[in-house]
C-alpha positions in Angstrom: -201.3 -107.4 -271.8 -201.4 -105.6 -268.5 -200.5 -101.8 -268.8 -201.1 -100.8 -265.4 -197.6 -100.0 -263.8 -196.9 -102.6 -260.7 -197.1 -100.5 -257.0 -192.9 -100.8 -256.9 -192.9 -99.1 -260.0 -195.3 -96.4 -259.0 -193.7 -95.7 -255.9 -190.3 -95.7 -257.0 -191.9 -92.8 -259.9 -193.1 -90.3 -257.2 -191.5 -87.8 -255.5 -189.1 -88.5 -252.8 -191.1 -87.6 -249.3 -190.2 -87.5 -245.6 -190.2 -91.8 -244.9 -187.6 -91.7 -247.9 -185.6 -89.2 -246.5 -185.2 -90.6 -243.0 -184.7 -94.7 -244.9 -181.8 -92.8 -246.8 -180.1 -91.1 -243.5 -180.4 -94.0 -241.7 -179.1 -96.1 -244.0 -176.3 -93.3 -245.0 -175.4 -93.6 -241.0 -175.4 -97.6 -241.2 -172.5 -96.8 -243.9 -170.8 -94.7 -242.1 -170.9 -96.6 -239.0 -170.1 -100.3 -240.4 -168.0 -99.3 -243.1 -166.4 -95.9 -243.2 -164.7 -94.6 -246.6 -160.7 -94.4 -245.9 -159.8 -90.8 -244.1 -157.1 -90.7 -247.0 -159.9 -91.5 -249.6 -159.8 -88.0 -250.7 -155.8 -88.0 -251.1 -155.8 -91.5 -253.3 -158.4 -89.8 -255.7 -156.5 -86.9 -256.3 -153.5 -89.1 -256.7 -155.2 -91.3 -259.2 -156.6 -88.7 -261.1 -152.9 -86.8 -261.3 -151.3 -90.0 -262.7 -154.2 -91.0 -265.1 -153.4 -86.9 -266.5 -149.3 -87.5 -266.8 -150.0 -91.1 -268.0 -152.4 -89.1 -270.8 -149.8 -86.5 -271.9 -147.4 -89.0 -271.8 -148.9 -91.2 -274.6 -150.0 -88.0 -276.1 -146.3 -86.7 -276.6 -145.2 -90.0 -277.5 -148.0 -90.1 -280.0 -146.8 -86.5 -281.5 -143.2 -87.9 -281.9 -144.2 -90.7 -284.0 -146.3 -89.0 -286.1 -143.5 -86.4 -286.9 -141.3 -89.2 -287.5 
């Protein structure tokens, strides 16, 4: 059995350095460029997240009644 890690597998171990920093902008810019989050992205979240909380005390009050019942 070989126990020697394969070079990916060292590589992707070590520290992130310069060349992996530029790959990451670049490709972070490609994103950005080619296909842009929603400028109301940050309103849907919060949105979301508000419903998913009433939706929660919701079942949690309705929950409550039935087990006074």
């Amino acid at each position: 059995m070989n126990t020697t890690p394969d070079p990916e597998t060292t590589l992707a171990a070590g520290p992130i350095d310069d060349v992996d920093a530029f790959v990451l902008t670049q490709i972070r810019h490609l994103h950005e460029v080619l296909d842009p989050p929603p400028a109301d992205l940050t309103d849907r979240i919060t949105f979301a997240m508000s419903v998913a909380a009433l939706e929660a005390e919701v079942l949690g009050q309705i929950h409550r009644a039935h087990a006074s019942l």
